[in-house]
N, C-alpha and C positions, 0 to 999 in steps of 0.2 A: 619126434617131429610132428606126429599126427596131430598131436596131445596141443603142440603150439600152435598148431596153425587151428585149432577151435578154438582156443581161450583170447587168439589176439584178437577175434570180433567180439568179446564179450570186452575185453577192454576197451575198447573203439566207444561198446555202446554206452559201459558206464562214462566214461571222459565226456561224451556227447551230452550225457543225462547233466552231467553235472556242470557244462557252460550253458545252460538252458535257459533263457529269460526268463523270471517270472510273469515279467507283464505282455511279454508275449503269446506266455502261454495260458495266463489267466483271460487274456481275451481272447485266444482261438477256442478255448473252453464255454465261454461266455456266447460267442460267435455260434459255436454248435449245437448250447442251449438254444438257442433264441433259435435256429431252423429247425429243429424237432419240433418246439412248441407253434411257428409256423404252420408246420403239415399238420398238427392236432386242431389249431381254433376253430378252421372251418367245419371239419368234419364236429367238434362240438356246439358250434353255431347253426349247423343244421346246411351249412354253404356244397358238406362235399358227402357224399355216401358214408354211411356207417360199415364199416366193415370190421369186426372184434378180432381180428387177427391181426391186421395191420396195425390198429389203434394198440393193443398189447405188445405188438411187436416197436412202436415208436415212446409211449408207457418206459420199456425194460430199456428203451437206449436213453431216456431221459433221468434213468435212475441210477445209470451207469456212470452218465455224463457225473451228476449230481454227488458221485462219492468215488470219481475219478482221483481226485489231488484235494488236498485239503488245504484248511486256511496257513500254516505252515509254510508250506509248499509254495504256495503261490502269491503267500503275501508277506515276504519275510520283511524281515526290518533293512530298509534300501532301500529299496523297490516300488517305494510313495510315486506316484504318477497317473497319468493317461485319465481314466474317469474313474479308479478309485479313490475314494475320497479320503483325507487325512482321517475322518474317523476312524477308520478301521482300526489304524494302529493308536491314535487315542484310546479307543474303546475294544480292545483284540475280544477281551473276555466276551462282551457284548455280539460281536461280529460275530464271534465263532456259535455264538449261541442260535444265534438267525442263519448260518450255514445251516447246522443241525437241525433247525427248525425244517428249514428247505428237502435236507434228506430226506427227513422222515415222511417230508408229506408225500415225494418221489414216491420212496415205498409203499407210501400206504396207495396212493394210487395204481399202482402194478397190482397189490394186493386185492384193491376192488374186481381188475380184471373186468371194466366195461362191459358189460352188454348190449348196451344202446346208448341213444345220443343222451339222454338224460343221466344213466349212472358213469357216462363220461362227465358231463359238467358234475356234476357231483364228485367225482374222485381230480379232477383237474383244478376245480377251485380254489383248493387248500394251497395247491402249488402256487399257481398264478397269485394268488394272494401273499405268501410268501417271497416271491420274485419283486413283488411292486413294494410290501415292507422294505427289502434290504433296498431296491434301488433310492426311495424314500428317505433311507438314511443316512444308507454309508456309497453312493457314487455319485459324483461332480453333476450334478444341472448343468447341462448344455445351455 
């Protein structure tokens, strides 16, 4: 009896996983991006205190964010809408390259591990750079 009553919330949570929107969840993803990156600009614009704990500590949620779900996952074939752009799945191979691109620059910026406002813009650029590529490409112009 014990044994059931643990395993029915695992089935609960896979059933749950598996009605899950893509495009729901590709923008509350996207949504998350964009307020991490938020709390960083200013602090790399010189607007908010440097603090190297804080910044490392929004850094590791940016890179978590970044290799939370994959192109897969959140962009299967169906799922065309909202502001991602038909290229994606015109061009998957393409897209998924420029996701990749994006990770890596996450990580590499965790990796720099800021110490000041400058070797922040320097490990943030690569990202932000990459984020205005894929928008560039592959999401719908407002």
């Amino acid at each position: 009896m014990k044994k059931t009553l643990l395993i029915l919330p695992l089935i609960a949570l896979g059933a749950t996983a598996a009605l899950a929107d893509p495009k729901e969840d590709r923008e509350a993803l996207m949504k998350e991006r964009a307020g991490i990156l938020r709390q960083i600009a200013p602090v790399a614009k010189g607007d908010a205190a440097f603090d190297a704990a804080a910044v490392q500590a929004l850094l590791v949620k940016l890179d978590e964010n970044a290799k939370r779900d994959g192109v897969d996952e959140l962009f299967p074939e169906g799922s065309q809408g909202g502001e991602a752009s038909p290229k994606i799945w015109e061009d998957k191979n393409g897209f998924k390259a420029e996701w990749a691109r994006y990770a890596d620059a996450t990580a590499a910026a965790v990796a720099a591990a800021p110490k000041d406002q400058a070797s922040l813009q320097s490990a943030i650029g690569p990202v932000t750079k990459e984020c205005g590529v894929c928008h560039q490409n592959f999401r719908v112009k407002d």
